[in-house]
Every structure is written in C-alpha cells, then in structure tokens.
C-alpha positions in Angstrom: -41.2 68.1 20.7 -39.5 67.7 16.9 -37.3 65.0 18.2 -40.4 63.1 19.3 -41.9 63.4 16.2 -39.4 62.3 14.1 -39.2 58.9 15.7 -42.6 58.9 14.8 -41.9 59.7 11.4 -38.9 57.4 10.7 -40.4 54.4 12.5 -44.0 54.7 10.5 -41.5 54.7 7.4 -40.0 51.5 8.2 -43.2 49.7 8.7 -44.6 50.3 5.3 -45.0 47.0 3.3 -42.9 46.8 0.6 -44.5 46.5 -3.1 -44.5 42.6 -3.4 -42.1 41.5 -6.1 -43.1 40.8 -9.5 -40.0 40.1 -11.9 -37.7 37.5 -10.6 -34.4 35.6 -12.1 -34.0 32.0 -12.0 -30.5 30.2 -11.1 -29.7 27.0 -12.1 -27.8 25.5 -9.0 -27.2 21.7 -10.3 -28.1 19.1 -11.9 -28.6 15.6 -12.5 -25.0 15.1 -15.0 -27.2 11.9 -16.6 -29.7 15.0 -18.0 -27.4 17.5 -18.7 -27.9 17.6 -23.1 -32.1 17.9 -21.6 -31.2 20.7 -19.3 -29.3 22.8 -22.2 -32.3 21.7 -24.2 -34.8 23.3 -22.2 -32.8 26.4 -21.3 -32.8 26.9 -25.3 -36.4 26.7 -25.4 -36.9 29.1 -23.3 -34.3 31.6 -24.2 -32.4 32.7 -27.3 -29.4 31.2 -26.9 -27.3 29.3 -28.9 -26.2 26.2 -28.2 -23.0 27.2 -26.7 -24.0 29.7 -25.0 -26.5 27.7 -23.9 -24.0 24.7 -22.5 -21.4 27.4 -21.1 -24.6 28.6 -18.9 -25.4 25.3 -17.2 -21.8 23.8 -17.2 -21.6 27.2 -15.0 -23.4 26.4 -12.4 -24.7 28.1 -9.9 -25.6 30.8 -12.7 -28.4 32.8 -13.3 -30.7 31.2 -17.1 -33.4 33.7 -17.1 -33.9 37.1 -15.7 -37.3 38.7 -15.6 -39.7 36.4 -16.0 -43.4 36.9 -13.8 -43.5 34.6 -11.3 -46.2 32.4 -12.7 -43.4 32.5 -16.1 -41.0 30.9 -13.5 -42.9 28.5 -12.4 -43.7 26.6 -14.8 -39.9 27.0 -16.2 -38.9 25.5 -12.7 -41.4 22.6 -13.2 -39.9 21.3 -16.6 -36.4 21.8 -15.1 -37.0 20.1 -11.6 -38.9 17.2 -14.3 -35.7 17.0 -15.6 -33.6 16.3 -12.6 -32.5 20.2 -12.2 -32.2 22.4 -8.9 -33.4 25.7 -10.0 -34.5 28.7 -7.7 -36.3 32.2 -8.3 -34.8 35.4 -7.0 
C-alpha cells in the first residue's frame, strides 16, 4: 500500500529535530530614557557604527543592534545592556 507508506514517510519527516540555532540577532526593545547616551555607548562598542547611526538605532526602538552574533556573543552583549537599564532579546 504506497498510500500507507507515504504517511509513513511524511510524518517521520516532520519529527526530525531541527539543527539547534546558532547565529541569532539581538533587538533592542526599550530602555531606561535616564541611560539612553550609555545605551548608544555600548551599541558603539560593539558595532561599527557611528554615532548617528548609532543614536537613530536605539531612538528606533524596537529595532534590531546586532545580527549574527553566537549565542554566548549575545549574552554577554545582553548582560552590559540589561546593566544599563536596556530590554534586549535574541532572535
């Protein structure tokens, strides 16, 4: 029965695992407004914006600062941030 087997098939394909994810982007969401110029800051540190560019990012919230960076990378990005008074996510 080819019918029979192909629910076989298609279901055994929809149980694999998927590959677990390991490049992420991390979104600003808010922020404490008395640590804004410390946000911008830090988003300069760890990218290569300018300091407009910079500003327009996290005056733009929700918006996306950094995209793939290894999980352990966003971590520790998320740590300074949420230090700061930030409310940052991976993705």
């Amino acid at each position: 029965n080819l019918a029979g087997m192909a629910t076989k098939a298609s279901t055994a394909a929809k149980e694999e695992v998927k590959p677990e994810k390991t490049v992420f982007e991390l979104k600003l969401l808010s922020y404490e407004a008395a640590s804004k110029i410390k946000v911008i800051k830090e988003v300069r540190g760890f990218t290569d914006l300018g300091l407009k560019e910079a500003k327009d990012i996290v005056e733009k919230t929700p918006s996306i600062i950094k995209k793939g960076v290894s999980k352990e990378e966003g971590e520790q990005i998320i740590e300074k941030l949420k230090a700061l008074g930030a409310n940052v996510v991976m993705e």
